[in-house]
Backbone as XML, in Angstrom:
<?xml version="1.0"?>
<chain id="A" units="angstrom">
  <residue number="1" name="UNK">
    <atom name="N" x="73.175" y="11.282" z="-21.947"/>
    <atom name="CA" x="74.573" y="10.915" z="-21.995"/>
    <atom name="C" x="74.998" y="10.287" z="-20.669"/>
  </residue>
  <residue number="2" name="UNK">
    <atom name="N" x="76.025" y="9.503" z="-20.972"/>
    <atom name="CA" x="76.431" y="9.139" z="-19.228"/>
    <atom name="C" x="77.181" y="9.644" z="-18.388"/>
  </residue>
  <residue number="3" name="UNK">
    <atom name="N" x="77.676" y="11.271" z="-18.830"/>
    <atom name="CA" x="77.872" y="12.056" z="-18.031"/>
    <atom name="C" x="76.467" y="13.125" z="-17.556"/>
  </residue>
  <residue number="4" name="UNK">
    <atom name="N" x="75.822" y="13.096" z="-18.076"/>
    <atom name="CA" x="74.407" y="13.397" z="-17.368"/>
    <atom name="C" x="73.950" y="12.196" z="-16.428"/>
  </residue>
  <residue number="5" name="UNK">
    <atom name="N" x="73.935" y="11.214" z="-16.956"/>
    <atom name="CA" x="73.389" y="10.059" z="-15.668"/>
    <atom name="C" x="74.033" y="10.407" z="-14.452"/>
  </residue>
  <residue number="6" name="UNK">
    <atom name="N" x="75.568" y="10.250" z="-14.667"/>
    <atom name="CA" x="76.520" y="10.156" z="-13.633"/>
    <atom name="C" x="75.914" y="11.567" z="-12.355"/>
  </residue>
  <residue number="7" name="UNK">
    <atom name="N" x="75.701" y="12.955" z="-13.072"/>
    <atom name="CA" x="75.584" y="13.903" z="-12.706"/>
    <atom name="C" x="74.448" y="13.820" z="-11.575"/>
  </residue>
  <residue number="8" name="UNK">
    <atom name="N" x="73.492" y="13.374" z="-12.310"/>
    <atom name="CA" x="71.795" y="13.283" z="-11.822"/>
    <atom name="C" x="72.275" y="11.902" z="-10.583"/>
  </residue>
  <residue number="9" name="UNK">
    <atom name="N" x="73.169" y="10.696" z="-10.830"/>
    <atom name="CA" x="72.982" y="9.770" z="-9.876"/>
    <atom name="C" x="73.794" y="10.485" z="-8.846"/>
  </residue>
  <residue number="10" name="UNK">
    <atom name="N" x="74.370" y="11.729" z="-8.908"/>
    <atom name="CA" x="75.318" y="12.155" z="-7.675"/>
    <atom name="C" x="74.094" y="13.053" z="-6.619"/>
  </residue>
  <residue number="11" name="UNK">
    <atom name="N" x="73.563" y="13.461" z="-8.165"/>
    <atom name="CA" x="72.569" y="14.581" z="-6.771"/>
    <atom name="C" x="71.672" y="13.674" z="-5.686"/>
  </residue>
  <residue number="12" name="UNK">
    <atom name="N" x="71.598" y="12.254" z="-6.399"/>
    <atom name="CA" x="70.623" y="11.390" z="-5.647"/>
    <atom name="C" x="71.110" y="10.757" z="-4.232"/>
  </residue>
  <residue number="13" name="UNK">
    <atom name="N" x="72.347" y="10.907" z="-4.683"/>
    <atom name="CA" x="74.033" y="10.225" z="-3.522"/>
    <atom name="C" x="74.001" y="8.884" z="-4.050"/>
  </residue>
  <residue number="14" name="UNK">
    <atom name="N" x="74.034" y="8.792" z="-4.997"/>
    <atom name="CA" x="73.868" y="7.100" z="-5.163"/>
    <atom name="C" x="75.703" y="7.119" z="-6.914"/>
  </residue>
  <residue number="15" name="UNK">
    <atom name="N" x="75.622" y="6.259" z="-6.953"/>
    <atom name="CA" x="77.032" y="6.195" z="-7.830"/>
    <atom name="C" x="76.760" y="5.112" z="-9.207"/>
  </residue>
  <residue number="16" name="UNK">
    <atom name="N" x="77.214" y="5.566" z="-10.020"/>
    <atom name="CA" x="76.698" y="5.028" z="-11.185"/>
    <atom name="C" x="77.786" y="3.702" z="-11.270"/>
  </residue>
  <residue number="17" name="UNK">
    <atom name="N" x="78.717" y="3.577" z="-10.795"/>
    <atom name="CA" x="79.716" y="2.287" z="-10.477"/>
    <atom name="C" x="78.702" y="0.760" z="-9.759"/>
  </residue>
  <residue number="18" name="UNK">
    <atom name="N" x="77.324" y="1.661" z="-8.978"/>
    <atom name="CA" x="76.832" y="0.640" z="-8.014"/>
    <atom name="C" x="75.644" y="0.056" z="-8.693"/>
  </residue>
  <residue number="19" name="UNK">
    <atom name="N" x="74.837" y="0.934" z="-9.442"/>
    <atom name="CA" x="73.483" y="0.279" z="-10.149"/>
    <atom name="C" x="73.451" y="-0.515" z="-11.051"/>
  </residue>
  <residue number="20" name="UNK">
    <atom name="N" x="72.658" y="-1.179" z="-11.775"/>
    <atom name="CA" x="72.314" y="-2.297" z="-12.624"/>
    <atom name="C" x="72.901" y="-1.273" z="-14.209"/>
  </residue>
  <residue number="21" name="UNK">
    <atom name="N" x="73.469" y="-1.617" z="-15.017"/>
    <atom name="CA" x="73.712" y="-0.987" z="-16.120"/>
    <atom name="C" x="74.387" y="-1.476" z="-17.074"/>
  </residue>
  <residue number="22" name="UNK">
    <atom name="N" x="73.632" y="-1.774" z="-18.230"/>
    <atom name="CA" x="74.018" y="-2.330" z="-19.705"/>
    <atom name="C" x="74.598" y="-1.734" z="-20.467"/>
  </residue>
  <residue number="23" name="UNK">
    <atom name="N" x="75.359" y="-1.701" z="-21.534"/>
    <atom name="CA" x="76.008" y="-0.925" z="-22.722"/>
    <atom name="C" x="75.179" y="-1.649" z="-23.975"/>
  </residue>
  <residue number="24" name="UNK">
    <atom name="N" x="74.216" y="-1.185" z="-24.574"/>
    <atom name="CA" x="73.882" y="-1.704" z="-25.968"/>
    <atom name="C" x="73.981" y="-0.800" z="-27.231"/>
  </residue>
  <residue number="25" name="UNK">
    <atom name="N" x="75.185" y="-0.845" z="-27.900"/>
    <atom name="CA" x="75.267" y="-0.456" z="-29.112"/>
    <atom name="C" x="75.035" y="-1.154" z="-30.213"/>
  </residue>
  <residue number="26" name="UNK">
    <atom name="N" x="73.567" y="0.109" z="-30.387"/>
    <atom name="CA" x="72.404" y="-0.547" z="-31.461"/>
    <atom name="C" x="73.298" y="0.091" z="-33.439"/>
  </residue>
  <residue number="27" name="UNK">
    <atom name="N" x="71.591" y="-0.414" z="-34.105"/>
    <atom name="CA" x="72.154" y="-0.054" z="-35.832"/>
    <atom name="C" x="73.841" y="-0.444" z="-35.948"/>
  </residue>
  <residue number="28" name="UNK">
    <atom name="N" x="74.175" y="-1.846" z="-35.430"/>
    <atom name="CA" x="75.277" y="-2.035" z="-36.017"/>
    <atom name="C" x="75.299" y="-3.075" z="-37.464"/>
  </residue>
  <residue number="29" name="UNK">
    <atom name="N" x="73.982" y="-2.562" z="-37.776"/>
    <atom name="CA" x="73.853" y="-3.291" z="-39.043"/>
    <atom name="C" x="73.713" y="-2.407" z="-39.943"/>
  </residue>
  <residue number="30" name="UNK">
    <atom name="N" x="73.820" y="-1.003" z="-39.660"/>
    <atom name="CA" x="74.072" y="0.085" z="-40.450"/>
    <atom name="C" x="75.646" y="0.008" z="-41.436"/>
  </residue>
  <residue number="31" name="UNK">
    <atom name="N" x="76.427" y="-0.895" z="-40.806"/>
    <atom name="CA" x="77.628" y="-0.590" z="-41.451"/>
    <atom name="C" x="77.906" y="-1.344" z="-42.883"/>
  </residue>
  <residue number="32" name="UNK">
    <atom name="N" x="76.814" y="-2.424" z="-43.052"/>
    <atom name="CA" x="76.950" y="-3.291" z="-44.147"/>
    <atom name="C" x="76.117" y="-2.136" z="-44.986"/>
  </residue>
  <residue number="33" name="UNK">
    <atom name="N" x="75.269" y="-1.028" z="-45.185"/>
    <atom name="CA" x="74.838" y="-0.453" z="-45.766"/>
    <atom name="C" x="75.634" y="0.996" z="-46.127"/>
  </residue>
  <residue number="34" name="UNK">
    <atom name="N" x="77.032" y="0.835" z="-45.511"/>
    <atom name="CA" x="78.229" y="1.846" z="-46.142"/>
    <atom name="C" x="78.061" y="3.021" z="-45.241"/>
  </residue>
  <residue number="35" name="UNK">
    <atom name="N" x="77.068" y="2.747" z="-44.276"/>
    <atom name="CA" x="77.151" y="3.902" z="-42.907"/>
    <atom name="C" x="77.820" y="3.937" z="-41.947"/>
  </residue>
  <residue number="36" name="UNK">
    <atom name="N" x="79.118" y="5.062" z="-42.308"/>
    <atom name="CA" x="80.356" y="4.912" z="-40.881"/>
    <atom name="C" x="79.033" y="4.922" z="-39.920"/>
  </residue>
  <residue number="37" name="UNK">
    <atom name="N" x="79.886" y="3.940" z="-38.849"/>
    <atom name="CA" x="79.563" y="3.547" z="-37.633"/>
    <atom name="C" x="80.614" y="3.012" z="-37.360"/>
  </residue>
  <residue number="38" name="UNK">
    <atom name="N" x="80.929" y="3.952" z="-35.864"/>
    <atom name="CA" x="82.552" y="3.382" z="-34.562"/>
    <atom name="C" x="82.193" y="2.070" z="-34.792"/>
  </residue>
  <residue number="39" name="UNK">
    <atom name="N" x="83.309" y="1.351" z="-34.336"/>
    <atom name="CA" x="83.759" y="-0.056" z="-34.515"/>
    <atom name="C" x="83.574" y="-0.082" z="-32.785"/>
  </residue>
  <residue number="40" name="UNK">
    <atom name="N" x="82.704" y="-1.128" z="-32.612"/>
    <atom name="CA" x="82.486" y="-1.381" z="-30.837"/>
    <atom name="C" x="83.707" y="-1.955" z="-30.201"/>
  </residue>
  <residue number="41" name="UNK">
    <atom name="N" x="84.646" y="-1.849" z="-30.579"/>
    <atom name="CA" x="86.098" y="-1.813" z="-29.368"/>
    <atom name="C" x="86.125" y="-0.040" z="-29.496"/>
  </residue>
  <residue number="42" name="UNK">
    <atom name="N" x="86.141" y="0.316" z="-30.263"/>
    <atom name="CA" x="86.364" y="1.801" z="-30.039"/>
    <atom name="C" x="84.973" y="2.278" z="-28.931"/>
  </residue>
  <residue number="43" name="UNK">
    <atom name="N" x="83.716" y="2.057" z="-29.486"/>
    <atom name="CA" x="83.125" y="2.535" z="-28.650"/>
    <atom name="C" x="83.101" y="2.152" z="-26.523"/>
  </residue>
  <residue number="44" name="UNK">
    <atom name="N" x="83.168" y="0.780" z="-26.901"/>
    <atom name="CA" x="84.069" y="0.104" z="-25.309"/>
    <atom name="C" x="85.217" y="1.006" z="-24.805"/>
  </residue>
  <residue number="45" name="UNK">
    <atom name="N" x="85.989" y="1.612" z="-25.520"/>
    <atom name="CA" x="87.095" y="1.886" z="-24.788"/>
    <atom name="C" x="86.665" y="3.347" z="-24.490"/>
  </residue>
  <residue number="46" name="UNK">
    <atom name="N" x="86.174" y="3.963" z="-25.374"/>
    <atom name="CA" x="85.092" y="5.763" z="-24.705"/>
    <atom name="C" x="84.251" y="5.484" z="-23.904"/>
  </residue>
  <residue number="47" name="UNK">
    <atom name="N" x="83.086" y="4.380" z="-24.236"/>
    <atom name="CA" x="82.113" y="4.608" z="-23.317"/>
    <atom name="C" x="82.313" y="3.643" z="-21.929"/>
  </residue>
  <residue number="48" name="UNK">
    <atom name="N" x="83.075" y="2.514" z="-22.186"/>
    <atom name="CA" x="82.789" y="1.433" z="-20.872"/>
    <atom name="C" x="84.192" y="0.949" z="-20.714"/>
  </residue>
  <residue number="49" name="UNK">
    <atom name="N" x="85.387" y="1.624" z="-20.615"/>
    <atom name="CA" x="86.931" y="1.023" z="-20.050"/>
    <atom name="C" x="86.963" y="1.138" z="-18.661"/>
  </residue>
  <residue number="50" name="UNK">
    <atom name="N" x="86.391" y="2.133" z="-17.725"/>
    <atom name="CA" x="85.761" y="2.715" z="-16.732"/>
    <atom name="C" x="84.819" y="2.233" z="-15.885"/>
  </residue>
  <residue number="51" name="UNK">
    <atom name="N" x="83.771" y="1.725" z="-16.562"/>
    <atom name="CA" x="82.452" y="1.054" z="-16.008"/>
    <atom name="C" x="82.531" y="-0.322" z="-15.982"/>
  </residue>
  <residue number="52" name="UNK">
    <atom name="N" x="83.159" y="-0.579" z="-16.953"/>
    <atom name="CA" x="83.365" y="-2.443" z="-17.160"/>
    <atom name="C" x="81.689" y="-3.081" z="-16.506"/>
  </residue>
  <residue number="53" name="UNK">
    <atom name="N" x="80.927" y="-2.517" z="-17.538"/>
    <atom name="CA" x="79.812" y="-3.222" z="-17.588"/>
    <atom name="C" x="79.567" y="-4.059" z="-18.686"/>
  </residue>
  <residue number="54" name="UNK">
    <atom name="N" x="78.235" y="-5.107" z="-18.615"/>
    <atom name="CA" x="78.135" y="-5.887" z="-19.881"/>
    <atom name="C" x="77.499" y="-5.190" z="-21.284"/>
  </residue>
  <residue number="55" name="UNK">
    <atom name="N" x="77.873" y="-5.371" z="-22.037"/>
    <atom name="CA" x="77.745" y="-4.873" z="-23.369"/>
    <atom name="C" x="77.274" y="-5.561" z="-24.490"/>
  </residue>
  <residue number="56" name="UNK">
    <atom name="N" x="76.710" y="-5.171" z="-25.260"/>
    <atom name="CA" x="75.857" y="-5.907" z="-26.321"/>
    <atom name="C" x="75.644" y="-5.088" z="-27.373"/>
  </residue>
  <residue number="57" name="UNK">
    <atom name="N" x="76.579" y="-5.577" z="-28.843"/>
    <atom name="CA" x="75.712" y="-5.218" z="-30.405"/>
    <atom name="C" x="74.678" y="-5.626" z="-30.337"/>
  </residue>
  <residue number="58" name="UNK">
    <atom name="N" x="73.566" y="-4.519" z="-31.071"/>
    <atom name="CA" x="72.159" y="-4.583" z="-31.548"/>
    <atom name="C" x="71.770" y="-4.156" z="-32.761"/>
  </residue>
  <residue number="59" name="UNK">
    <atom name="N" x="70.461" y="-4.820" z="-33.528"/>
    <atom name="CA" x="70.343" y="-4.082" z="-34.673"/>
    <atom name="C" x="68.443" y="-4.562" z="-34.048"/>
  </residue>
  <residue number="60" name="UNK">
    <atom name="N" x="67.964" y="-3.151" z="-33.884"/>
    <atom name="CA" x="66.299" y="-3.227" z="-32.985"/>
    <atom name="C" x="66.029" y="-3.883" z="-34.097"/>
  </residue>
  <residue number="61" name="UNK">
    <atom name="N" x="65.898" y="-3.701" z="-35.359"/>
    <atom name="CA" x="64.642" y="-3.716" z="-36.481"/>
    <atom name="C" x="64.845" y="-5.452" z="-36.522"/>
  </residue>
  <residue number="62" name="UNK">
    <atom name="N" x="66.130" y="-6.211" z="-36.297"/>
    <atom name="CA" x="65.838" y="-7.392" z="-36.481"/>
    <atom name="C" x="65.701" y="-8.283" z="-35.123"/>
  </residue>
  <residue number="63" name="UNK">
    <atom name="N" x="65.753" y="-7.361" z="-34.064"/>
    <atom name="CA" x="65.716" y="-7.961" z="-32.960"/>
    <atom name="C" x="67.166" y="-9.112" z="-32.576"/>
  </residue>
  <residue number="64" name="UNK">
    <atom name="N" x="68.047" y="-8.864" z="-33.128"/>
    <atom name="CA" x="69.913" y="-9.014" z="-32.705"/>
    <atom name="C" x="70.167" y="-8.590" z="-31.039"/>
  </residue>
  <residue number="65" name="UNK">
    <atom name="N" x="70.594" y="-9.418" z="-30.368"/>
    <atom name="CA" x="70.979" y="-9.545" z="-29.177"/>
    <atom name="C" x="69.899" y="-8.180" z="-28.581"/>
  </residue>
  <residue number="66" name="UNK">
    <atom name="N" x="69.142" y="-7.648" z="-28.733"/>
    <atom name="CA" x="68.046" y="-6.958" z="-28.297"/>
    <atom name="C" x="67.491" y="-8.297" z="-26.498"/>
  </residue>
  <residue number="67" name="UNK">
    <atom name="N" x="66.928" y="-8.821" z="-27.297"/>
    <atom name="CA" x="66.628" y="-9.789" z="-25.699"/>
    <atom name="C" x="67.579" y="-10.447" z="-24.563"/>
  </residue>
  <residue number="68" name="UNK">
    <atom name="N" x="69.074" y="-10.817" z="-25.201"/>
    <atom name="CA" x="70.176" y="-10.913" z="-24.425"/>
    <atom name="C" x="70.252" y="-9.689" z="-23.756"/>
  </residue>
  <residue number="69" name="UNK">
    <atom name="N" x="70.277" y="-8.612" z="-24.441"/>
    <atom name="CA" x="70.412" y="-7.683" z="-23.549"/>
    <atom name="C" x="69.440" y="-6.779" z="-22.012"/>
  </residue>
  <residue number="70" name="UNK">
    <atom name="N" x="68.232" y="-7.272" z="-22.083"/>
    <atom name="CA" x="66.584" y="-7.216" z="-21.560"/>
    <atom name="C" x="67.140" y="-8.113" z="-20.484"/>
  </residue>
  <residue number="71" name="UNK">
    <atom name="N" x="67.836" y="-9.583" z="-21.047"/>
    <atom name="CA" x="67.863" y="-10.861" z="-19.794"/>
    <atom name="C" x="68.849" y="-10.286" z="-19.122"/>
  </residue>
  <residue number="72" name="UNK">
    <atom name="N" x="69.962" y="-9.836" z="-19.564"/>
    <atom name="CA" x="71.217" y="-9.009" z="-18.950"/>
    <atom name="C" x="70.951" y="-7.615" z="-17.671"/>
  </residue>
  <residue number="73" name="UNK">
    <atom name="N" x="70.180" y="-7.331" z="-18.057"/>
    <atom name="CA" x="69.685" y="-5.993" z="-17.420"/>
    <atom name="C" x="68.886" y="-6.155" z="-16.385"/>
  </residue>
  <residue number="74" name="UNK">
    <atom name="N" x="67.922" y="-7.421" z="-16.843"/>
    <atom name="CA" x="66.863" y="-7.443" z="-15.648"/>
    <atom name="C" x="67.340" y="-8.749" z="-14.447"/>
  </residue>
  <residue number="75" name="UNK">
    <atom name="N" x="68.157" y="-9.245" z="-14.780"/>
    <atom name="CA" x="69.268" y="-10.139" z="-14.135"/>
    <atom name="C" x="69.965" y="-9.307" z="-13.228"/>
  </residue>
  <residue number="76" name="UNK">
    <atom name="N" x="70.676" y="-8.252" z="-13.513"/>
    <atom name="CA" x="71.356" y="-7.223" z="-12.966"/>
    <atom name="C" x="70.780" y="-6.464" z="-11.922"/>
  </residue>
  <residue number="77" name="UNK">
    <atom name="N" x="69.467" y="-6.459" z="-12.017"/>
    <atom name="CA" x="68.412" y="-5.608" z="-11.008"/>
    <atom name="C" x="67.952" y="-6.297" z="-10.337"/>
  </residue>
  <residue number="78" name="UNK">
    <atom name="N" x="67.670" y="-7.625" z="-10.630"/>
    <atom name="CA" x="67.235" y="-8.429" z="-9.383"/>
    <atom name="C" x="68.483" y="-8.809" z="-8.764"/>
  </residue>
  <residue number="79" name="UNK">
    <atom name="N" x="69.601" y="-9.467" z="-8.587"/>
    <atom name="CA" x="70.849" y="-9.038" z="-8.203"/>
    <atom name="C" x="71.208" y="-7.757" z="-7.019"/>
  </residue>
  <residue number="80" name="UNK">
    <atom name="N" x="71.129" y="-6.730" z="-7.634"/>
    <atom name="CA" x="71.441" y="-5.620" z="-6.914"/>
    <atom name="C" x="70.334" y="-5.668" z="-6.186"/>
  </residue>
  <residue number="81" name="UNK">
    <atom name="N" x="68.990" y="-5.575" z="-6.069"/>
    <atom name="CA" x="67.540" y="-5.738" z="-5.326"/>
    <atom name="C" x="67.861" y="-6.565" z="-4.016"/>
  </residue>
  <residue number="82" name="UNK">
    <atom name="N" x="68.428" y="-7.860" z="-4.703"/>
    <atom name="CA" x="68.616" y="-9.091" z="-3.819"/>
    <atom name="C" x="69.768" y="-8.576" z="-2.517"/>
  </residue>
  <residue number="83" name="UNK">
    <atom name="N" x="71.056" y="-7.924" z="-3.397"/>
    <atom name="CA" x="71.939" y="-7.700" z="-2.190"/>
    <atom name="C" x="71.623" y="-6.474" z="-1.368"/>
  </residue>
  <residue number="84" name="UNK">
    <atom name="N" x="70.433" y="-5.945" z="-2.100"/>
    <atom name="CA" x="70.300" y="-4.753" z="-0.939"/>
    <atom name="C" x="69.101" y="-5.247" z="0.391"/>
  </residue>
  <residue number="85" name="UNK">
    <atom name="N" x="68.660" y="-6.448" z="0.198"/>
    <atom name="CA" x="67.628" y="-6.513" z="0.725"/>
    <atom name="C" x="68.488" y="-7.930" z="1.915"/>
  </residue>
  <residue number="86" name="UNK">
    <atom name="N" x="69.497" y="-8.099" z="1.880"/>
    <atom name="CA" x="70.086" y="-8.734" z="2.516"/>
    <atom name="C" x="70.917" y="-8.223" z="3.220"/>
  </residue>
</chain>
């Protein structure tokens, strides 16, 4: 959960506001098959109103913004890498 992350990045002294971090809410292709699933503004506003990180619907099995989200993430880490090393 990302109140466990948050927890674990405090014992480290480091802040979960500062690291590389994606939001991907996957099986949103569950809902055409009549399976409640939160509507991703709802889930944005619980999980990321706070973090205002980048975010991405996914559905793994068809591979749906799955790699936008990989380029997003690993973009983000070289980034943060880059400004720490400067």
């Amino acid at each position: 959960s990302l109140n466990q992350l948050h927890e674990n990045l405090v014992a480290l002294k480091e802040s979960i506001f500062r690291i590389p971090l994606v939001m991907q809410y996957n099986k949103i292709d569950l809902r055409k098959q009549g399976i409640p699933v939160l509507p991703t503004n709802i889930l944005e506003h619980d999980l990321n109103s706070k973090l205002k990180v980048p975010s991405f619907e996914a559905i793994a099995l068809t591979g749906y913004n799955v790699p936008e989200t990989l380029k997003k993430i690993i973009s983000s880490t070289v980034m943060s890498i880059q400004r720490k090393l400067s």
